[in-house]
NUBAMAR-688070 format. One line per field, with one value per residue (C-alpha): z, x, y. Coordinates in nm, 2 decimals. Each point is the difference from the previous one (the first is absolute). Example, Ala and Ser with C-alpha at 12.3 -4.5 7.8 and 13.67 -1.06 7.14 Angstrom:
residues 2
pz	[0.78:-0.07];
px	[1.23:0.14];
py	[-0.45:0.34];
//
This chain:
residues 250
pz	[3.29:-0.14:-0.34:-0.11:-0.07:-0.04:-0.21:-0.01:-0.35:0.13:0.08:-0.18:0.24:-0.18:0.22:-0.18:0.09:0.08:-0.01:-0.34:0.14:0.07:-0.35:0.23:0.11:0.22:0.33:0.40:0.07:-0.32:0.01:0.36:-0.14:-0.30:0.24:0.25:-0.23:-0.26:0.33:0.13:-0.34:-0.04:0.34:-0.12:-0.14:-0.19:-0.24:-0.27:-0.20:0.07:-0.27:0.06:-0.15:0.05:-0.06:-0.27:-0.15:0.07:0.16:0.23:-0.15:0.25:0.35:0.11:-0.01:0.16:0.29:0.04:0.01:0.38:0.04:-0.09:-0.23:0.31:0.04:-0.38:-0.03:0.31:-0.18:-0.35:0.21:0.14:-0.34:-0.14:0.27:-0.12:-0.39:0.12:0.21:-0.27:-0.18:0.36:0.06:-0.08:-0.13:-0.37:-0.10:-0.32:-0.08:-0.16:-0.17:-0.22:-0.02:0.12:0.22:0.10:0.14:0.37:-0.16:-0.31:0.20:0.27:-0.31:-0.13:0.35:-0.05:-0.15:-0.29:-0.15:-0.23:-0.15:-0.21:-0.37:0.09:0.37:0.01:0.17:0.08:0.23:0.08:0.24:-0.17:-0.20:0.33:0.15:0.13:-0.02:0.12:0.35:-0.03:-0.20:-0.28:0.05:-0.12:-0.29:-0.08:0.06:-0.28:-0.32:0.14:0.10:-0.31:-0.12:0.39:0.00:-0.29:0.16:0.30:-0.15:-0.11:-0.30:-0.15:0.14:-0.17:0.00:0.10:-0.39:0.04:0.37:-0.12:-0.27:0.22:0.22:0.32:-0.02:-0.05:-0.17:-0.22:0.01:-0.32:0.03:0.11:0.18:0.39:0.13:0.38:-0.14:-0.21:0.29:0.22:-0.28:0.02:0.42:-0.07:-0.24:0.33:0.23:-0.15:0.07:0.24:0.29:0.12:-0.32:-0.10:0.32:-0.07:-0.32:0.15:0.27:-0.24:-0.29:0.33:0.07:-0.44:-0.04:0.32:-0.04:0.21:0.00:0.37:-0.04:-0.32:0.16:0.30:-0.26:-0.25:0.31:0.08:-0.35:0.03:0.28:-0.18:-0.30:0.21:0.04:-0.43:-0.09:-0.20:0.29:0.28:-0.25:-0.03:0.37:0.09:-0.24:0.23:0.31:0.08:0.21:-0.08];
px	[-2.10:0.35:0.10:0.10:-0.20:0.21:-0.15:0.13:0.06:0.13:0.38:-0.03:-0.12:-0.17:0.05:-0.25:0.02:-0.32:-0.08:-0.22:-0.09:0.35:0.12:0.20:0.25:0.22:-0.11:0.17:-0.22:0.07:0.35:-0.02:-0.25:0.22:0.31:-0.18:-0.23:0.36:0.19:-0.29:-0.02:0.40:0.00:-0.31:0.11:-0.29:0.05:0.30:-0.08:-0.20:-0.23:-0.02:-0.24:-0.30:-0.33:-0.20:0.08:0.39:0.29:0.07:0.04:0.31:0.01:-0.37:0.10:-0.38:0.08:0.33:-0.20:0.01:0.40:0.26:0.30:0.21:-0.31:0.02:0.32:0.00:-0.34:0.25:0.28:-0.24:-0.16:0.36:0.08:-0.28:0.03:0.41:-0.09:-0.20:0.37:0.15:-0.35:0.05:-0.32:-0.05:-0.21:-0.18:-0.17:-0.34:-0.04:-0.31:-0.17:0.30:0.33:0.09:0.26:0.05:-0.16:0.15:0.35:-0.19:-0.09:0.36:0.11:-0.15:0.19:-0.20:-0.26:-0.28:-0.17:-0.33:0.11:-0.25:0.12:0.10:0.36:0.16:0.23:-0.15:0.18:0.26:-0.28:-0.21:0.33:0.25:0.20:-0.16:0.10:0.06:0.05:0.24:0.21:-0.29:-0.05:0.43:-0.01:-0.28:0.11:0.36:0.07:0.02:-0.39:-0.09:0.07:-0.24:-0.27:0.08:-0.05:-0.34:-0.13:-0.18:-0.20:-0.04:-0.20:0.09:0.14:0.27:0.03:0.10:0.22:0.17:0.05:-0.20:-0.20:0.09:-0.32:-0.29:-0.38:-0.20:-0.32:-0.31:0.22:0.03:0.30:-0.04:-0.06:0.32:0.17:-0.11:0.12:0.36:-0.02:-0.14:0.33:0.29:-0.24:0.05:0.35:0.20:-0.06:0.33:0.21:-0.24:0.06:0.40:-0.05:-0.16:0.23:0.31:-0.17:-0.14:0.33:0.06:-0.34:-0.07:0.34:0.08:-0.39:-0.02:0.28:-0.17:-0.35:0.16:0.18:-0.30:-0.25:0.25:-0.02:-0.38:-0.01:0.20:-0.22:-0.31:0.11:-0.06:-0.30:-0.10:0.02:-0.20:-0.28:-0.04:0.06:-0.31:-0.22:0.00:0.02:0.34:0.19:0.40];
py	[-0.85:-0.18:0.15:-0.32:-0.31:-0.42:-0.25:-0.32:-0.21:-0.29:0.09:0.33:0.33:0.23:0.35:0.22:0.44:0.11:0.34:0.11:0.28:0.14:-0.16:-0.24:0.24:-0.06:0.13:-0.03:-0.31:-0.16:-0.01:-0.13:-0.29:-0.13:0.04:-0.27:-0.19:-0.07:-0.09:-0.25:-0.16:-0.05:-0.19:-0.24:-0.32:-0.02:0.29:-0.08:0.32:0.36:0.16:0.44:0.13:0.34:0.03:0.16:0.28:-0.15:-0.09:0.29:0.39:0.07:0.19:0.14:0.35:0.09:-0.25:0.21:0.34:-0.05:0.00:0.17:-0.01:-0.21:-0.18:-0.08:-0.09:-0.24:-0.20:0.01:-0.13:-0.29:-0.07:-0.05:-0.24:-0.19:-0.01:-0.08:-0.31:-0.22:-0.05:-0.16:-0.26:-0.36:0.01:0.10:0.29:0.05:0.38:0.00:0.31:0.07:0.38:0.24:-0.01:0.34:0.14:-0.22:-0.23:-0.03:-0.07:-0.19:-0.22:-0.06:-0.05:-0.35:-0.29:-0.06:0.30:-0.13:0.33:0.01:0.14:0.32:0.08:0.32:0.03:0.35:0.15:0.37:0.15:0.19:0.19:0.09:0.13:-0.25:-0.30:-0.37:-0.01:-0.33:-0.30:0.06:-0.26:-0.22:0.21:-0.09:-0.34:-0.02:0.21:0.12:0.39:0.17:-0.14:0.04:0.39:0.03:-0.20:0.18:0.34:-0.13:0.25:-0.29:-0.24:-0.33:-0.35:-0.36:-0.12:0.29:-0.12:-0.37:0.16:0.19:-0.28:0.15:-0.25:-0.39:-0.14:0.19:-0.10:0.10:0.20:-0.24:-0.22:0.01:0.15:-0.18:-0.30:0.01:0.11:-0.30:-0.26:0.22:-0.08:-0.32:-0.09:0.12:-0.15:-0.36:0.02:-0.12:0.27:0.00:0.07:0.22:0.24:-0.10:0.19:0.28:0.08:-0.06:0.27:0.25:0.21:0.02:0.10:0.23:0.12:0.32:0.06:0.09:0.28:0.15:-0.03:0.23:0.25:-0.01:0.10:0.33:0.09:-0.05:0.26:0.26:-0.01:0.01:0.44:0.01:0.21:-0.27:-0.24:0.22:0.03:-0.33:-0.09:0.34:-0.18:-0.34:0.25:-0.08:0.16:0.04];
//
């Protein structure tokens, strides 16, 4: 069963995670779905602008460590180093992408939000980079984290001690556009898609290419580097309890 479902809103895409009972995390098959289902809709004509969004409880609560349980640390990196391919590629489509993030985006999926060109958070989402306090450094996806709020307000984020909802997101400027309480965060996203997809398709994916390299930046190098340090920290103690609680093997 796909882990992804398309809706079409005239010439927006809505590509909706589903997986509640995994939280959305990102697992093997999902990252192979969004790969194909956001290359399909960038060839279609028809869709001017793509709407990414999860399922209740929320957008997607990073890497399915219990999915992982089965591999091993190589095994782990190599699905990390295939998940950052994915969150990298949405910057070089012609095809705008807007993230709809209401209940939580953690971890991957906090960054595999922000990899999208425009993030529209609900003002209680619950955004939070973990890793650092369960043992090591994201393995991937800083770079996005940069483009957004610059290095020095990135390493804090980064380092994760507090978590915090979508107002501070907006303020921060991880995400582009806030949607009060009692107000539907997908439907506010939509009317964001609905907005680039009005516009001229080609100067639209003119802007996109020209802003790609200055917002990607040297992401593919630092996704490799950041992925090393990943495996290094994976040998803390604090790190191979939380990788033995998921059944893990590093």
């Amino acid at each position: 069963m796909p882990d992804i479902n398309v809706e079409r809103r005239g010439s927006v895409a809505v590509l909706t995670i589903d997986r509640p009972r995994r939280r959305n995390a990102i697992g093997v098959q999902l990252v192979e779905d969004l790969t194909q289902a956001f290359a399909r809709l960038d060839r279609d004509a028809d869709t001017h602008a793509i709407v990414l969004t999860g399922v209740e409880p929320g957008f997607c609560a990073g890497s399915d460590l219990k999915e992982l349980a089965d591999t091993d640390l190589a095994g782990m990196r190599a699905h990390e180093a295939h998940t950052a391919a994915l969150a990298r590629s949405i910057a070089f489509l012609d095809t705008p992408v807007v993230a709809a993030v209401d209940g939580f985006a953690l971890g991957g999926g906090f960054v595999l939000a922000i990899s999208c060109d425009v993030v529209v958070t609900g003002a209680q989402a619950r955004w939070h980079l973990p890793e650092v306090t369960i043992g090591w450094i994201p393995p991937w996806g800083l770079q996005a984290v940069v483009a957004r709020v610059g290095p020095v307000a990135a390493r804090r984020l980064t380092w994760g001690a507090t978590p915090f909802d979508g107002r501070e997101a907006h303020r921060l400027g991880i995400a582009d556009a806030l949607v009060e309480a009692g107000e539907n965060v997908l439907d506010a996203a939509v009317r964001e898609a609905e907005a680039l997809a009005d516009l001229p398709p080609p100067a639209v994916a003119s802007t996109k290419q020209f802003y790609a390299p200055l917002v990607a930046g040297t992401a593919e190098a630092a996704d490799a580097w950041a992925n090393r340090l990943f495996a290094g920290d994976c040998g803390h103690p604090v790190a191979q309890a939380t990788l033995s609680r998921f059944g893990v093997k590093a």
